[in-house]
N, CA and C atoms as an extended XYZ file, in Angstrom:
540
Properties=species:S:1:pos:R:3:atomname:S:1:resname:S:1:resid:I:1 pbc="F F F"
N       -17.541      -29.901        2.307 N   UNK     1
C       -17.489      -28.622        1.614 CA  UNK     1
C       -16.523      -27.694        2.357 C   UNK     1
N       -15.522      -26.672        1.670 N   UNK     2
C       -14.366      -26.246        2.056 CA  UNK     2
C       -14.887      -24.800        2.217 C   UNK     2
N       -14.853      -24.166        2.744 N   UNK     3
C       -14.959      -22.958        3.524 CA  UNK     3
C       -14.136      -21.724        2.505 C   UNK     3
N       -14.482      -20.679        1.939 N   UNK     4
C       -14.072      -19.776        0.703 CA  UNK     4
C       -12.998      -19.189        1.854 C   UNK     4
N       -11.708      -18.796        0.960 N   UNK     5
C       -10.926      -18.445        1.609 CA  UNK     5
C       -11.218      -16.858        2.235 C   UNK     5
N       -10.482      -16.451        2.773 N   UNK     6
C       -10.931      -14.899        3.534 CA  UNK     6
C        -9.862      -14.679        3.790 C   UNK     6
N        -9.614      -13.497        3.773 N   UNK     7
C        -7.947      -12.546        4.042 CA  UNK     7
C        -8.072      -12.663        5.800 C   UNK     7
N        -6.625      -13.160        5.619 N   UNK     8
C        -6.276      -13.631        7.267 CA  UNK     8
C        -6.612      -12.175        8.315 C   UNK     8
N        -6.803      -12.432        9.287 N   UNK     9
C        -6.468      -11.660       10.560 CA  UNK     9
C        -5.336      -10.893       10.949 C   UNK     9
N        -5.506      -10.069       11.004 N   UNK    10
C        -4.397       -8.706       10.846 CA  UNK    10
C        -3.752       -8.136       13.004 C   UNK    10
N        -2.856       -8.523       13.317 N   UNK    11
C        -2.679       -7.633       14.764 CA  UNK    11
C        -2.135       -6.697       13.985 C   UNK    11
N        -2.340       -5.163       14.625 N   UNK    12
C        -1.918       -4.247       14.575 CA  UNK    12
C        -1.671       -3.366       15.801 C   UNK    12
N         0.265       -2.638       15.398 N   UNK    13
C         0.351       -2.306       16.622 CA  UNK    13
C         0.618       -1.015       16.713 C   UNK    13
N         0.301       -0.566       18.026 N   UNK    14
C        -0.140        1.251       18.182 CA  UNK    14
C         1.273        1.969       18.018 C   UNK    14
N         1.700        2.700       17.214 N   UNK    15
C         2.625        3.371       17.322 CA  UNK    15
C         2.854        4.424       19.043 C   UNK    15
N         3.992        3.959       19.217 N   UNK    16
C         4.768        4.757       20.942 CA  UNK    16
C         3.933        5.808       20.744 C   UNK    16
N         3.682        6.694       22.047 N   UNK    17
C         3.491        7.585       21.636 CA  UNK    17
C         4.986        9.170       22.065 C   UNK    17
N         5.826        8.102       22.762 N   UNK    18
C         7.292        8.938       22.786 CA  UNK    18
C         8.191        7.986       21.921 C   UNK    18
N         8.876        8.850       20.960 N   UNK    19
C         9.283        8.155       19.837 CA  UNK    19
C        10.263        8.602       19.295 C   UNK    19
N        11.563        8.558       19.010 N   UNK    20
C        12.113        9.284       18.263 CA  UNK    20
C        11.984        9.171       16.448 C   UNK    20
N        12.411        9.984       15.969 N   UNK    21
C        11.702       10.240       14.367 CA  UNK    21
C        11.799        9.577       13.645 C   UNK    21
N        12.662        8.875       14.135 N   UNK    22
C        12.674        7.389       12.474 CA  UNK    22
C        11.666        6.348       13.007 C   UNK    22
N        12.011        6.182       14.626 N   UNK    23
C        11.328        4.958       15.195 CA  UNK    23
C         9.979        5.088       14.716 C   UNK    23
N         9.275        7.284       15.144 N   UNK    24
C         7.643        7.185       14.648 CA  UNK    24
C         7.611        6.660       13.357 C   UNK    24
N         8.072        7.609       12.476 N   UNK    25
C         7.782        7.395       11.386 CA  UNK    25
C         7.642        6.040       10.489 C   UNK    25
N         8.427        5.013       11.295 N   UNK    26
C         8.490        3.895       10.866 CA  UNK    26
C         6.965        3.207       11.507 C   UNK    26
N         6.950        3.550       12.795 N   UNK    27
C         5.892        2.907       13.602 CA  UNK    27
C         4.837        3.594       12.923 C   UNK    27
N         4.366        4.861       11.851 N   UNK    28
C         3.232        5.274       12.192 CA  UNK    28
C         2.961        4.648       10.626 C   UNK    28
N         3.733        4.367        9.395 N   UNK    29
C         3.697        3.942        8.528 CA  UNK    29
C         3.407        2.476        8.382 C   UNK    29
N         3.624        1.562        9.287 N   UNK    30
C         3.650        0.238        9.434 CA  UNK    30
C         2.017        0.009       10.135 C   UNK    30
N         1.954        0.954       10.913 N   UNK    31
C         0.173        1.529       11.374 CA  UNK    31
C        -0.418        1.704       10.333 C   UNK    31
N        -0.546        2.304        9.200 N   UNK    32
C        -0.879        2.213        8.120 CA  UNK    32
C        -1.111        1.281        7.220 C   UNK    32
N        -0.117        1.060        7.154 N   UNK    33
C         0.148       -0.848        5.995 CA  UNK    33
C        -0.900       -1.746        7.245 C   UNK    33
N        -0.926       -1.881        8.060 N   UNK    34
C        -1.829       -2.855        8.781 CA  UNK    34
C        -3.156       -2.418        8.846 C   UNK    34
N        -3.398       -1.163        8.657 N   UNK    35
C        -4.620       -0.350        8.769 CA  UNK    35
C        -5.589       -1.250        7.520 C   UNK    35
N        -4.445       -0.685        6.299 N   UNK    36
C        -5.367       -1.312        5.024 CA  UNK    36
C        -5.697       -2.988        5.236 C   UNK    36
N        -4.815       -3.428        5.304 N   UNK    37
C        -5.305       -4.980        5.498 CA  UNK    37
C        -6.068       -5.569        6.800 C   UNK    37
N        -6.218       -5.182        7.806 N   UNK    38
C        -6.957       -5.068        8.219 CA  UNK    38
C        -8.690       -4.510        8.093 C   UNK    38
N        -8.736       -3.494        6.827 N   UNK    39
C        -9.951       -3.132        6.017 CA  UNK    39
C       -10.337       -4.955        5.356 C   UNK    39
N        -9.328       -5.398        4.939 N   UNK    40
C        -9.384       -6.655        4.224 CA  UNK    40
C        -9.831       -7.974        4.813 C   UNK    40
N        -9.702       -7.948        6.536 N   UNK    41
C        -9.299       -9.001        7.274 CA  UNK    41
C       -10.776       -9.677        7.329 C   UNK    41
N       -11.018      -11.338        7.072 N   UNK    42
C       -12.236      -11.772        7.078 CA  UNK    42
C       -13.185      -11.294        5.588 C   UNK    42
N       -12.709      -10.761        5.056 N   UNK    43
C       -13.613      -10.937        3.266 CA  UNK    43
C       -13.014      -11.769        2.666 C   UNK    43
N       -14.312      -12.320        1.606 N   UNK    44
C       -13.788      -13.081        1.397 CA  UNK    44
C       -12.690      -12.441       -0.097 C   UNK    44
N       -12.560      -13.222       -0.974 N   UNK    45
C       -12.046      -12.614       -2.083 CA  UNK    45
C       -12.468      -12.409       -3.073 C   UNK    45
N       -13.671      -12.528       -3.764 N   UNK    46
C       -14.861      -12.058       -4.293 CA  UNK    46
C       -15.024      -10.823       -3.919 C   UNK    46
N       -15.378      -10.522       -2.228 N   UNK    47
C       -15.788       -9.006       -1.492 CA  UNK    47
C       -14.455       -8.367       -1.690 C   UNK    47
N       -13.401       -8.599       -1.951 N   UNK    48
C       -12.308       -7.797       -1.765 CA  UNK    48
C       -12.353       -7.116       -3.239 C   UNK    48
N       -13.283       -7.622       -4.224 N   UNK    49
C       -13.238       -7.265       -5.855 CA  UNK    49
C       -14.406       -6.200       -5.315 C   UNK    49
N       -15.113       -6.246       -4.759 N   UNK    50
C       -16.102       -5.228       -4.845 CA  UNK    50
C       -16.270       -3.848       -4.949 C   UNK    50
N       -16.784       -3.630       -5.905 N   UNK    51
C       -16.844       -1.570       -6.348 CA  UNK    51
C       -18.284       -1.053       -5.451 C   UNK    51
N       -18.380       -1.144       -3.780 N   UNK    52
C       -19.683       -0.463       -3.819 CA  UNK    52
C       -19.696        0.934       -3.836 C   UNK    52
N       -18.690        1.759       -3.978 N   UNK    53
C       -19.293        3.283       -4.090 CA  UNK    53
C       -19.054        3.744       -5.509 C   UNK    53
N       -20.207        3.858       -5.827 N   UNK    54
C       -20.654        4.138       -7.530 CA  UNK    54
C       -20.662        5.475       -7.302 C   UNK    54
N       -19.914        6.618       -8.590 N   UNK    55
C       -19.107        5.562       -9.610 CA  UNK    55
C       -17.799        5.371       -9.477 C   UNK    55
N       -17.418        5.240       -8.280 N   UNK    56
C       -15.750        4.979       -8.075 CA  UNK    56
C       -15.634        3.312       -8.546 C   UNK    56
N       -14.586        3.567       -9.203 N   UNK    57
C       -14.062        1.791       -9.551 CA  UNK    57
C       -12.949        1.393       -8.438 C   UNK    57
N       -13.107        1.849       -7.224 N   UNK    58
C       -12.120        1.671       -5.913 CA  UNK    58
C       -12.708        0.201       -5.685 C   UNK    58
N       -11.817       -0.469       -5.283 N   UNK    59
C       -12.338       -1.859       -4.107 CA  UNK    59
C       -11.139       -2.290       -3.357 C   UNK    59
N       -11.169       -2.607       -2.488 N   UNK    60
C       -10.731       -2.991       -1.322 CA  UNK    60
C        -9.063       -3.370       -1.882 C   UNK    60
N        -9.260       -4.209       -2.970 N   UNK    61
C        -8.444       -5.248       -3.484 CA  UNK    61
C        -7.384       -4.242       -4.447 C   UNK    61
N        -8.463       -3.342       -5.219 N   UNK    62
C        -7.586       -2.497       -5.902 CA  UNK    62
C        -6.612       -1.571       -4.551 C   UNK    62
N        -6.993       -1.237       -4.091 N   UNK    63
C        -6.466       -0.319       -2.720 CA  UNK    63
C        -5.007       -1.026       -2.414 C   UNK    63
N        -5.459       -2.223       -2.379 N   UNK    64
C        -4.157       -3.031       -1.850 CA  UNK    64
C        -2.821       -3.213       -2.546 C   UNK    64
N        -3.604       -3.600       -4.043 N   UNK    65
C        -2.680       -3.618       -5.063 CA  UNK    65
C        -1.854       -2.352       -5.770 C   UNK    65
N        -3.025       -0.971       -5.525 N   UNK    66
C        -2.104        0.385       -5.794 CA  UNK    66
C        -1.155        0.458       -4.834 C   UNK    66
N        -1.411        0.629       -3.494 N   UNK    67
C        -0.693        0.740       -2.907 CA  UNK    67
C         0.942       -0.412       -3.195 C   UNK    67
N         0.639       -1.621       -3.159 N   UNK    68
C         2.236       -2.559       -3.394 CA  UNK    68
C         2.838       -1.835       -4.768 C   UNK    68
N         2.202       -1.172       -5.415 N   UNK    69
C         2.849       -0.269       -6.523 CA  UNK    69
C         3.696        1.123       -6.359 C   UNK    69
N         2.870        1.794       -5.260 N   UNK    70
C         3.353        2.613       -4.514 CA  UNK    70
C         4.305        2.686       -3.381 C   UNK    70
N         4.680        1.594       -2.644 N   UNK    71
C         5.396        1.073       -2.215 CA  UNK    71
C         6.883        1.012       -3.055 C   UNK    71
N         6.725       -0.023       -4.086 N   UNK    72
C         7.539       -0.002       -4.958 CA  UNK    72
C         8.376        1.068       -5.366 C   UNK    72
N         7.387        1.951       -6.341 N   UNK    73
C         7.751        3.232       -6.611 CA  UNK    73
C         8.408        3.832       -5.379 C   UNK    73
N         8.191        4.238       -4.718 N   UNK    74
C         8.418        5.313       -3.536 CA  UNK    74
C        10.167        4.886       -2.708 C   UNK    74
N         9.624        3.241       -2.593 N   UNK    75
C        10.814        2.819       -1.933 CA  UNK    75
C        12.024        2.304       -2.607 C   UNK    75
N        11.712        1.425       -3.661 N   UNK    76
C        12.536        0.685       -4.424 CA  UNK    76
C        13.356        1.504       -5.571 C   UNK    76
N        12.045        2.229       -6.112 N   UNK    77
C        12.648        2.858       -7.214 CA  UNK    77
C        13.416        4.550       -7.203 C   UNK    77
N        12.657        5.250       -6.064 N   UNK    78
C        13.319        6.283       -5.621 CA  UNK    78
C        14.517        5.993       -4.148 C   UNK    78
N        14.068        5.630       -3.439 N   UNK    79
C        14.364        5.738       -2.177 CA  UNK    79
C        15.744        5.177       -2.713 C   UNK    79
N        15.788        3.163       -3.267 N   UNK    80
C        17.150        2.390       -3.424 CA  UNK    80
C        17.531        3.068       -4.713 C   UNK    80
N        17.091        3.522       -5.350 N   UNK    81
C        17.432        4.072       -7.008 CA  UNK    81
C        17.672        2.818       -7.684 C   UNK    81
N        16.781        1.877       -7.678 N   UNK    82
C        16.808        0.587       -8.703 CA  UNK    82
C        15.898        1.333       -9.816 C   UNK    82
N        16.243        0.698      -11.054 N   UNK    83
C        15.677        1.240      -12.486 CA  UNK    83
C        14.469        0.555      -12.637 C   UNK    83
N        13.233        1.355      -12.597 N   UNK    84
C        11.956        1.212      -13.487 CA  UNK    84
C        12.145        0.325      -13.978 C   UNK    84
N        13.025       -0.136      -15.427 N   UNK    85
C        12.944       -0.960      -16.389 CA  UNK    85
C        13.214       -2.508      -15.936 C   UNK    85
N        14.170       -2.592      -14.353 N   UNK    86
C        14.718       -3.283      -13.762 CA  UNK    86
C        13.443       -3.972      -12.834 C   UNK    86
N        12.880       -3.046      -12.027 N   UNK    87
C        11.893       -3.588      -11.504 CA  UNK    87
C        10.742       -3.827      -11.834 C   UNK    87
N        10.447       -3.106      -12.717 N   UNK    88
C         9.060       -2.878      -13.221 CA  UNK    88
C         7.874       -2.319      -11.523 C   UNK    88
N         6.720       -2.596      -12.344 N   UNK    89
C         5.392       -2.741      -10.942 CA  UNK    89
C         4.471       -4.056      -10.483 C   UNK    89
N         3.791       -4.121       -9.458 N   UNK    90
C         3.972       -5.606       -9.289 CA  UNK    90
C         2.573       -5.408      -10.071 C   UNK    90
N         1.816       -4.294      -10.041 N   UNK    91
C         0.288       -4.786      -11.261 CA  UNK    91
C         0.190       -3.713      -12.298 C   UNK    91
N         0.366       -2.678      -12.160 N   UNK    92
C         0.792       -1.578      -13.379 CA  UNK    92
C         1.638       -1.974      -14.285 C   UNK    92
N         1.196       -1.528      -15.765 N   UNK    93
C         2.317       -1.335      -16.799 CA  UNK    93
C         2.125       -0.279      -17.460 C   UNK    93
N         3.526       -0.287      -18.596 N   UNK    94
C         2.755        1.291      -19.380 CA  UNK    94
C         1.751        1.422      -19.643 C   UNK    94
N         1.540        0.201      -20.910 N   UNK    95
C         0.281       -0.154      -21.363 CA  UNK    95
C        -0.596        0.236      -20.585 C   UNK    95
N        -0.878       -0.385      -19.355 N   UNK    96
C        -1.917       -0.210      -18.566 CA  UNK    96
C        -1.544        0.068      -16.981 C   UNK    96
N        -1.190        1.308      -16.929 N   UNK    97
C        -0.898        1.909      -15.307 CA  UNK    97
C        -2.171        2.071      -14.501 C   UNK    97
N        -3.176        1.901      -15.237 N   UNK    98
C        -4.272        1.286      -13.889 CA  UNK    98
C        -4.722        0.112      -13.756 C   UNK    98
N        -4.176       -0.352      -14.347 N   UNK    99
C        -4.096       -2.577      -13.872 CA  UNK    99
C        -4.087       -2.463      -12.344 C   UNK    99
N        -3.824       -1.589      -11.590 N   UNK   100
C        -3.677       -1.558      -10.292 CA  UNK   100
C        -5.007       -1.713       -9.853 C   UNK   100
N        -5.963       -1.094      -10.116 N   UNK   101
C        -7.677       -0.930       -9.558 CA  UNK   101
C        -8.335       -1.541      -10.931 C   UNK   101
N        -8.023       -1.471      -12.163 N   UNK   102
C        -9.086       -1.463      -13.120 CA  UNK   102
C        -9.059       -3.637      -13.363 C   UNK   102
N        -7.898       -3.717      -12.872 N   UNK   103
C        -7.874       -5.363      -13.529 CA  UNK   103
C        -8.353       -6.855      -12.025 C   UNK   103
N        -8.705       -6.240      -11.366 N   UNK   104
C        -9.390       -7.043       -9.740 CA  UNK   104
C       -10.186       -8.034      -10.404 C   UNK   104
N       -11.040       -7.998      -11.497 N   UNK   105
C       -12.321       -8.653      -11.575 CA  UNK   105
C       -11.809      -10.352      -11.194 C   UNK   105
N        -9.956      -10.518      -12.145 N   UNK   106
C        -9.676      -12.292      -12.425 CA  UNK   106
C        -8.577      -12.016      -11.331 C   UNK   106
N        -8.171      -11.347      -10.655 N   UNK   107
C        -7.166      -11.164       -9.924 CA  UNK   107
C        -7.373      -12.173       -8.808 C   UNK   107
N        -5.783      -12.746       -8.322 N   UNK   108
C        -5.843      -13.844       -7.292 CA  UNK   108
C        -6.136      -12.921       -5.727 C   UNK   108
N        -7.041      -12.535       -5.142 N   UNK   109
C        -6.615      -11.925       -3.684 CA  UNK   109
C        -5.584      -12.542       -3.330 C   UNK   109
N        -5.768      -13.838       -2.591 N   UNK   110
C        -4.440      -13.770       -1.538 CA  UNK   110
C        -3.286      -13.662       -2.214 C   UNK   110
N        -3.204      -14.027       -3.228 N   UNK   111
C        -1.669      -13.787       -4.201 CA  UNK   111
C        -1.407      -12.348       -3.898 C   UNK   111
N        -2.371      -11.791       -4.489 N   UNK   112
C        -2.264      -10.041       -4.250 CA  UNK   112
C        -1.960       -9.147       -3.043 C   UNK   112
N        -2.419       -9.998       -1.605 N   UNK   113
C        -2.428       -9.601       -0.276 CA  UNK   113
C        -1.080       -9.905       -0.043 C   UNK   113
N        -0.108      -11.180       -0.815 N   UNK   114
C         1.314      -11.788       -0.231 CA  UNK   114
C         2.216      -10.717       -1.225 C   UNK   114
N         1.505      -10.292       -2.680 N   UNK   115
C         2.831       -9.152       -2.910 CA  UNK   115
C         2.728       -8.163       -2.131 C   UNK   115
N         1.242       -7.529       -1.579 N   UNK   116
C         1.641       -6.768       -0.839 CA  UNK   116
C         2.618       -6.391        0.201 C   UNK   116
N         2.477       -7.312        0.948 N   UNK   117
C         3.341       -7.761        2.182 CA  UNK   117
C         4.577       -7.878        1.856 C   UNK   117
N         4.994       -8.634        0.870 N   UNK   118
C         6.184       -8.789        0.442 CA  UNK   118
C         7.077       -7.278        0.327 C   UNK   118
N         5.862       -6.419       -0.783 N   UNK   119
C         6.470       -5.054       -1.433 CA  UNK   119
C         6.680       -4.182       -0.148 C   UNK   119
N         6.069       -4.116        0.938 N   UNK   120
C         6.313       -3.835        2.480 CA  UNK   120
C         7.691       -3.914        2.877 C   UNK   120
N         8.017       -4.858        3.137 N   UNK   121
C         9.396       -5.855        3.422 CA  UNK   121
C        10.345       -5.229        2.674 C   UNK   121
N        10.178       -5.271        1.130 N   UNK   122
C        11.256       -5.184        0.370 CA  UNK   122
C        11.070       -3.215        0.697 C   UNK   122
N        10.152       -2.592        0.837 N   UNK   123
C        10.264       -1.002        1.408 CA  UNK   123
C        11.125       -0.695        2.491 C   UNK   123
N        11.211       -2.005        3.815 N   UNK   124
C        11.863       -1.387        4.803 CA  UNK   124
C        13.290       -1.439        4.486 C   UNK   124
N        13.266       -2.665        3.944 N   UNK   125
C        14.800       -3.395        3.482 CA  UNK   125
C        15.698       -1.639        2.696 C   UNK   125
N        14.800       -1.482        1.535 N   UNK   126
C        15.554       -0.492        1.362 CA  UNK   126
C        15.718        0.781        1.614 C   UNK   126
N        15.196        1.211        2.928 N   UNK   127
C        15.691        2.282        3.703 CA  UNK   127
C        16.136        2.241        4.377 C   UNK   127
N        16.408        1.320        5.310 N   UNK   128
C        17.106        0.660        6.471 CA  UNK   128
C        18.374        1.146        6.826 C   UNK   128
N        19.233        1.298        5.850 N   UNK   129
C        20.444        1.878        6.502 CA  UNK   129
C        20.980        3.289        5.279 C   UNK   129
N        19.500        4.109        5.401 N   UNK   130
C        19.382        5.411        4.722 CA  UNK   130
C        19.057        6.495        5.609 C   UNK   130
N        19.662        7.194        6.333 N   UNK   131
C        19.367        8.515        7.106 CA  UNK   131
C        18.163        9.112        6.395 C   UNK   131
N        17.368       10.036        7.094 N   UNK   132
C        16.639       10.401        6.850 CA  UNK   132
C        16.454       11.730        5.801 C   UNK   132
N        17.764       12.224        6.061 N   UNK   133
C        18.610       13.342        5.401 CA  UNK   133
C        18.996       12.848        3.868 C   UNK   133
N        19.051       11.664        3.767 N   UNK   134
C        19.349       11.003        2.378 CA  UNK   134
C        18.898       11.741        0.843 C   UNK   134
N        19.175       12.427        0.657 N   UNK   135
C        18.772       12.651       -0.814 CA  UNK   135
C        18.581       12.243       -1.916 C   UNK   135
N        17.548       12.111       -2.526 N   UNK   136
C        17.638       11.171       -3.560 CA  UNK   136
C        17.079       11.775       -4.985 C   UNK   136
N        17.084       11.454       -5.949 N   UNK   137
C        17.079       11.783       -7.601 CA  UNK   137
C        15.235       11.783       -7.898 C   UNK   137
N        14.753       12.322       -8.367 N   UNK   138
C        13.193       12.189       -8.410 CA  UNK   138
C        13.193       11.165       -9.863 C   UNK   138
N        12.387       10.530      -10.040 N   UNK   139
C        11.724       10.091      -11.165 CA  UNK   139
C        10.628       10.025      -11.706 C   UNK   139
N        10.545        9.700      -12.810 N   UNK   140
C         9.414       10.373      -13.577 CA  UNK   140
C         9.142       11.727      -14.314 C   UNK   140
N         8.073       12.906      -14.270 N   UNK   141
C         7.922       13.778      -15.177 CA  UNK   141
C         8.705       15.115      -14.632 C   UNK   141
N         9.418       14.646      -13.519 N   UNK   142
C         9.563       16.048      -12.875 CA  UNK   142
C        11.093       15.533      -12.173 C   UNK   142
N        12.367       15.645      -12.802 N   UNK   143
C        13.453       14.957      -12.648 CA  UNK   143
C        14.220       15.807      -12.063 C   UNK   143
N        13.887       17.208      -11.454 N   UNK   144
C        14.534       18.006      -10.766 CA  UNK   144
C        14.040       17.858       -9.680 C   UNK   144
N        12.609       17.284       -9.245 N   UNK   145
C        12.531       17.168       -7.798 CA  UNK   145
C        12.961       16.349       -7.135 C   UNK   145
N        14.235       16.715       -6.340 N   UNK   146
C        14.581       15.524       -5.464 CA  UNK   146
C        14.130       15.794       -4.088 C   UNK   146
N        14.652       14.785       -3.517 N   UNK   147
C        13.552       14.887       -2.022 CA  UNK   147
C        14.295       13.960       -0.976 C   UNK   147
N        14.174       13.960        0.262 N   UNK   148
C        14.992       13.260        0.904 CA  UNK   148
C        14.053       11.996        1.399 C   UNK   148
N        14.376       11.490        2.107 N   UNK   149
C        13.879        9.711        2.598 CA  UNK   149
C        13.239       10.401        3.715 C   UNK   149
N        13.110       11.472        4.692 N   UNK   150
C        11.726       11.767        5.525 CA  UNK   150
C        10.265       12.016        4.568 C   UNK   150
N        10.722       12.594        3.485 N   UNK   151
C         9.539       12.915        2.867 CA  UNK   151
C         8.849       11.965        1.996 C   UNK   151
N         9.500       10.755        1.767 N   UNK   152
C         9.096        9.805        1.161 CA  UNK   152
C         7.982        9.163        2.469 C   UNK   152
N         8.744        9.313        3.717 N   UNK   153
C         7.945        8.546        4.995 CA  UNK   153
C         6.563        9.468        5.153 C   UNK   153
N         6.849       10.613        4.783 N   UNK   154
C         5.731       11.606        5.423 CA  UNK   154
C         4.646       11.328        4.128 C   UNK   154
N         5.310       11.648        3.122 N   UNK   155
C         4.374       11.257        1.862 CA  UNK   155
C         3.575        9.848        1.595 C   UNK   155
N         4.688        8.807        1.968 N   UNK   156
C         3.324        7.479        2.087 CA  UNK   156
C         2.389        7.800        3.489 C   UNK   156
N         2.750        7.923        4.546 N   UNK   157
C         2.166        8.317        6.110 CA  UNK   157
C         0.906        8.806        5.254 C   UNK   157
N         0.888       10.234        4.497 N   UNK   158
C        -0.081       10.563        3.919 CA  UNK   158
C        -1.099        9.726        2.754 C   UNK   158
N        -0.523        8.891        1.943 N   UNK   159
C        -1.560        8.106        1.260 CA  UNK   159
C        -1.875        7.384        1.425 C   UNK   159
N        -1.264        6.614        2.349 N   UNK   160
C        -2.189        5.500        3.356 CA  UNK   160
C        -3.378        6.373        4.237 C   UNK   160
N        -3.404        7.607        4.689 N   UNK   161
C        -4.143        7.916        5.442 CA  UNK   161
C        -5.248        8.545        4.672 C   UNK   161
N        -5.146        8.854        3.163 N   UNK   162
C        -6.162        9.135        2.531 CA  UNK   162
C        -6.816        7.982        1.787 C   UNK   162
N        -6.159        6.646        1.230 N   UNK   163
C        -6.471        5.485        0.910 CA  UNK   163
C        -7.329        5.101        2.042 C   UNK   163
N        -7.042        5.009        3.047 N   UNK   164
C        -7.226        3.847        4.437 CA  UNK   164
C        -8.654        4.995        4.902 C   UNK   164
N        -8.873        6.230        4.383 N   UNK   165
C       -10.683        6.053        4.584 CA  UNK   165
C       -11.007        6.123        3.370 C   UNK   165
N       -10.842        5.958        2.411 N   UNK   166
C       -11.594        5.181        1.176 CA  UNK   166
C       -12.086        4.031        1.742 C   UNK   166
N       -10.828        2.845        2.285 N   UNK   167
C       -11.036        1.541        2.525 CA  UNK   167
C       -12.052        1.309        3.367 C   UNK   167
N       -11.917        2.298        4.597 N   UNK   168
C       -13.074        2.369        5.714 CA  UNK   168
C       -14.501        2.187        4.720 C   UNK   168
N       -14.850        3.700        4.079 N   UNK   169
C       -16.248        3.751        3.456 CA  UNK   169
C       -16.824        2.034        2.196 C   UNK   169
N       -15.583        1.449        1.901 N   UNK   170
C       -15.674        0.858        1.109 CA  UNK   170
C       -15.788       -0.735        1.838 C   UNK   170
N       -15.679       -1.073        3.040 N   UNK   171
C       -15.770       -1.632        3.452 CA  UNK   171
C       -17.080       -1.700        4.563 C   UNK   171
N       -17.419       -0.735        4.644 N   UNK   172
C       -18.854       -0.301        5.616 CA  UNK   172
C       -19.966       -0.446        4.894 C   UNK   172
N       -19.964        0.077        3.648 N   UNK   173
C       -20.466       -0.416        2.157 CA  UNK   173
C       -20.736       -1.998        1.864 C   UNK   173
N       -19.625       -2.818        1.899 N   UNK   174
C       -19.789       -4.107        1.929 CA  UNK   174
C       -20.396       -4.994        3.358 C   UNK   174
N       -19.818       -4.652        4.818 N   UNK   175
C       -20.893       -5.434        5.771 CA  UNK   175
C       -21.385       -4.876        6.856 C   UNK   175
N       -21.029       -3.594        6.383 N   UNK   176
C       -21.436       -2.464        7.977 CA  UNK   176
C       -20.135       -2.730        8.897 C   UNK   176
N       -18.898       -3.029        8.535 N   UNK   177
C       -17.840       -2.837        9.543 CA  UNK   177
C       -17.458       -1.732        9.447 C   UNK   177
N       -17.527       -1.252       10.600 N   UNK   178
C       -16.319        0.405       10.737 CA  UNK   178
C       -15.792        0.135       11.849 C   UNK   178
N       -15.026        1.631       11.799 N   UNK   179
C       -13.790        1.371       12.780 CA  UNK   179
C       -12.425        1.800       12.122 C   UNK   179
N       -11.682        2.298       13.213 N   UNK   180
C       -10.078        2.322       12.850 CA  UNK   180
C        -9.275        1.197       12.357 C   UNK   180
């Protein structure tokens, strides 16, 4: 008998604490992205579908998957200015822009944990050789706000850090783990 799979083991590493501003910002965001999967590390993938704080329809799994959407958005589609129509989202559609949290029940975890990672990758890739000063075109409902590539860093920095204690409570919920 084969052992149910479980979201791998996560190292995570402490952002410097002397840093210059791209290095933090990169280091404190990548602290983040490991934060959440690490909420993940050792469930199995069943527990990663789990809604225990009623009536939030949050679970672990949805968390993971908004976020590789947000990622997307933030990096790909603002940051590189690749077209919406071009990339699409890796679980949102029009139709249904909360496929991100609402569609977990048949969802593959680890499939879902490797776009994450992936949508990570393809985030650094396209800021990489973008100053921070970079300006870029807003999209969506509000096409006059543009914004530069620090505030994209400061702005995910921030929803990972409001996601990532959802994940905490939602995971303490499922086996009594807490912790940073």
């Amino acid at each position: 008998m084969t052992s149910p799979w479980t979201a791998p083991a996560v190292e995570r590493t402490e952002p410097r604490r002397i840093a210059g501003e791209r290095d933090s910002l990169d280091q404190w965001l990548d602290f983040h992205r490991s934060t959440l999967l690490l909420k993940c590390s050792g469930l199995t993938a069943e527990q990663l579908k789990l809604r225990p704080v009623e009536p939030s329809a949050l679970s672990l799994l949805g968390l993971v998957r908004h976020m590789a959407d947000v990622e997307r958005w933030w990096f790909s589609m603002h940051a590189a200015e690749r077209d919406e129509a071009e990339v699409g989202y890796p679980f949102g559609t029009d139709e249904r822009p909360d496929a991100d949290f609402d569609d977990v029940d048949d969802a593959d975890g680890a499939a879902d944990l490797d776009v994450f990672t992936a949508e990570c990758a393809l985030s650094r890739s396209a800021v990489a050789d973008l100053g921070l000063d970079h300006v870029v075109a807003s999209r969506g409902d509000h096409p006059e706000r543009t914004r530069d590539i620090r505030w994209i860093y400061v702005h995910m920095i921030e929803e990972y850090a409001r996601h990532n204690g959802h994940a905490d409570l939602i995971r303490e919920r499922i086996d009594g783990v807490t912790g940073d």
